[in-house]
C-alpha positions, -999 to 999 in steps of 0.1 A, spaced: -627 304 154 -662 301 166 -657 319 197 -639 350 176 -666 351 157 -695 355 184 -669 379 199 -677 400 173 -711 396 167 -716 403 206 -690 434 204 -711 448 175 -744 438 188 -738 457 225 -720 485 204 -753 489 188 -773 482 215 -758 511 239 -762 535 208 -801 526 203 -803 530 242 -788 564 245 -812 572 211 -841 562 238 -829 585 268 -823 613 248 -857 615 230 -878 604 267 -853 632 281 -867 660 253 -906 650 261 -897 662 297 -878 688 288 -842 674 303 -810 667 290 -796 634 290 -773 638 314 -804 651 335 -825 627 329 -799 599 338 -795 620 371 -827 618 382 -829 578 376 -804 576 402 -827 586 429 -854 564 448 -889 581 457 -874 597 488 -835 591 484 -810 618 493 -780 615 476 -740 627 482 -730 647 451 -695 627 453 -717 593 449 -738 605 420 -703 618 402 -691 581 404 -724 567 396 -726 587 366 -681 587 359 -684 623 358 -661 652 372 -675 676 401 -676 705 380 -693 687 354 -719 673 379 -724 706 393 -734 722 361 -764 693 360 -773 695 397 -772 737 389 -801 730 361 -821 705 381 -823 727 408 -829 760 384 -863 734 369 -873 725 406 -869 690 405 -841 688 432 -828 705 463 -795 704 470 -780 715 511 -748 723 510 -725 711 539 -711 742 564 -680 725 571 -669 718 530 -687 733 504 -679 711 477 -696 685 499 -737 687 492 -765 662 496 -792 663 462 -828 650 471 -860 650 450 -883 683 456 -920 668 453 -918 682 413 -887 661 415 -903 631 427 -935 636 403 -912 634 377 -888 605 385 -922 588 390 -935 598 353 -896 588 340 -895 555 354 -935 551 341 -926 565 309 -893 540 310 -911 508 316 -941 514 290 -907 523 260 -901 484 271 -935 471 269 -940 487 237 -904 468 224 -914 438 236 -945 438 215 -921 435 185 -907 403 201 -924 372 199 -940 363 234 -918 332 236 -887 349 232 -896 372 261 -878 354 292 -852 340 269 -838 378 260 -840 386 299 -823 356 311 -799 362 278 -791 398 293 -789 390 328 -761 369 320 -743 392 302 -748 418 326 -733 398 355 -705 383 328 -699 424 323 -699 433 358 -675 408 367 -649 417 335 -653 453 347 -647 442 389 -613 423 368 -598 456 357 
């Protein structure tokens, strides 16, 4: 019964957790003037990373013409450049513009300080415990998702 039990405090507790997460993106996303699905775009990319718009689409589980509409608005706010293959159109590669990689700088800044600042409201102690805590679960998670 015990194991039910954490089941559902765990299943409740990550439920939470994701909401409380996406609360975070969306309000770091409207201080930089993005949309989340924007702002979750542009964490995908590395400094000086060029990226397929078919892997960005599975990165993010989204369709092409979804994708398209977020790649359409980074590009219209400068913060991407997108070169569009000859031989298939719907085939592109996205990279950073120098805004672009301003900002992704200032995002992943702006991400790490969010964590600081919740840390602080965790007793130093408890500080490795949580990661190591999460790192598990994130590899337990990775594998259940690699099952199905």
């Amino acid at each position: 019964m015990e194991l039910e039990q954490n089941a559902e405090r765990l299943a409740n507790l990550t439920f939470n957790l994701l909401a409380n997460c996406q609360e975070k993106e969306v309000r770091l996303a409207e201080v930089h003037n993005l949309t989340q699905a924007e702002f979750r775009c542009l964490r995908l990319f590395g400094s000086d990373e060029s990226i397929n718009n078919k892997a960005i689409a599975e990165r993010m589980n989204l369709s092409p013409s979804r994708l398209t509409r977020i790649i359409d608005g980074l590009v219209g706010k400068e913060y991407i450049i997108r070169e569009i293959d000859p031989n298939d159109r719907r085939n592109m590669k996205v990279s950073l513009s120098n805004r672009g990689q301003l900002l992704v700088q200032q995002l992943n800044r702006s991400y790490i300080d969010i964590h600081k600042e919740i840390l602080q409201d965790i007793q130093e102690d408890q500080h490795q415990p949580l990661i190591t805590a999460m790192s598990y679960l994130l590899t337990a998670l990775e594998k259940w998702i690699a099952k199905t």
